[in-house]
C-alpha positions as a printed Julia matrix, in Angstrom:
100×3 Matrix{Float64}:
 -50.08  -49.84   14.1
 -47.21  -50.21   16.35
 -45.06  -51.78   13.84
 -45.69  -48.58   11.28
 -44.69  -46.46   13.93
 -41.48  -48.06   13.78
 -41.11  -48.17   10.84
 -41.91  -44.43   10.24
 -39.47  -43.92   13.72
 -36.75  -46.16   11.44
 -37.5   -43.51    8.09
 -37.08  -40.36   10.26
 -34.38  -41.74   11.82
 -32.64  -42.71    8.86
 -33.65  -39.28    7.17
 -32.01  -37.53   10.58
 -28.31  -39.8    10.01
 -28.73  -38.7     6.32
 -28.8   -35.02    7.31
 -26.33  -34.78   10.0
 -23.92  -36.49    7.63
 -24.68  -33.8     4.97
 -24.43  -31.06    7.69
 -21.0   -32.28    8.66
 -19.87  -32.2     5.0
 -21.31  -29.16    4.84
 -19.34  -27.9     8.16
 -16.38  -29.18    6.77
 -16.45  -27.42    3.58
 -17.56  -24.24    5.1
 -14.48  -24.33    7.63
 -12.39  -24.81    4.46
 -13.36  -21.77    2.71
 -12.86  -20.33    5.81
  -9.57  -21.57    6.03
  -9.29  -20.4     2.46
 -10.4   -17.03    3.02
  -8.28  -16.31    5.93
  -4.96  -17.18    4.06
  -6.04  -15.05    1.48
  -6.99  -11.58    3.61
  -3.71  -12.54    5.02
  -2.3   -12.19    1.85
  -3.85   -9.31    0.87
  -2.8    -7.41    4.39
   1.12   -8.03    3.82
   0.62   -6.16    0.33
  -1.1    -3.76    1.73
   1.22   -3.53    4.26
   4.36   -3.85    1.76
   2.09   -0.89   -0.49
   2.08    1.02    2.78
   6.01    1.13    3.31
   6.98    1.66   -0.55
   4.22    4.83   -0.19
   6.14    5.81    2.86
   9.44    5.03    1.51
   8.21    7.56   -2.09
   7.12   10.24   -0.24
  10.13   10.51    2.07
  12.26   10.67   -1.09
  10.25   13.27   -2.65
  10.52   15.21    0.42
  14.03   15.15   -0.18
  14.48   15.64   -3.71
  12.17   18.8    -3.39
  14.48   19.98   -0.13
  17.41   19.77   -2.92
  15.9    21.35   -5.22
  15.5    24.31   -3.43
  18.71   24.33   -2.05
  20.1    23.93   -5.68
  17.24   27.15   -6.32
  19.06   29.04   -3.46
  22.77   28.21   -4.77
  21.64   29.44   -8.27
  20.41   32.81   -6.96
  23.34   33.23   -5.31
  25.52   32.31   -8.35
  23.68   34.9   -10.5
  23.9    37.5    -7.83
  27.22   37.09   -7.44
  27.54   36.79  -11.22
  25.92   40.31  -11.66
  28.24   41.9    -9.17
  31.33   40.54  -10.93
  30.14   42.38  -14.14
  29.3    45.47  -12.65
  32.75   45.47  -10.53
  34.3    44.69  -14.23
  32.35   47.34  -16.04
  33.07   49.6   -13.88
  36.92   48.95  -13.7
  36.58   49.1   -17.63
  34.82   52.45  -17.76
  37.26   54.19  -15.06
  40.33   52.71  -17.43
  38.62   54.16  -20.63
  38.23   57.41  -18.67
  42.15   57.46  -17.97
């Protein structure tokens, strides 16, 4: 009786070695996908970060592009105004020398 609880003491304890080896394997692969994982979020933040800046950098020339654009606008009008002056100045000189 004594000797079959040693021997079933010898079983569990072999069964016990048996699972804390597979539990370290286990730990070990786990803190390799961990490892894994990390490297690849950190991956994935730098192009988000990188996305960030060229968003940033897109915007900031739009902003300017559209701040041209209306000063070009604002040159035109002022070209046409001044166009349309010209003409009436001329059409007027014209009529007063047909009227001579």
């Amino acid at each position: 009786q004594l000797s079959q609880a040693l021997e079933d003491l010898r079983a569990d304890m072999e069964m016990t070695a048996t699972d804390n080896k597979n539990l370290g394997n286990s730990e070990v692969e786990l803190r390799n996908r961990v490892e894994e994982l990390q490297k690849c979020n950190s991956e994935r933040e730098q192009d988000l970060l990188k996305y960030q800046q060229e968003i940033l950098l897109q915007e900031t020339l739009k902003r300017q592009l559209t701040e041209d654009f209306e000063e070009m606008c604002k040159g035109k009008e002022s070209a046409l105004e001044e166009l349309k002056q010209s003409c009436d100045k001329l059409m007027a000189e014209r009529d007063m020398w047909r009227n001579e």
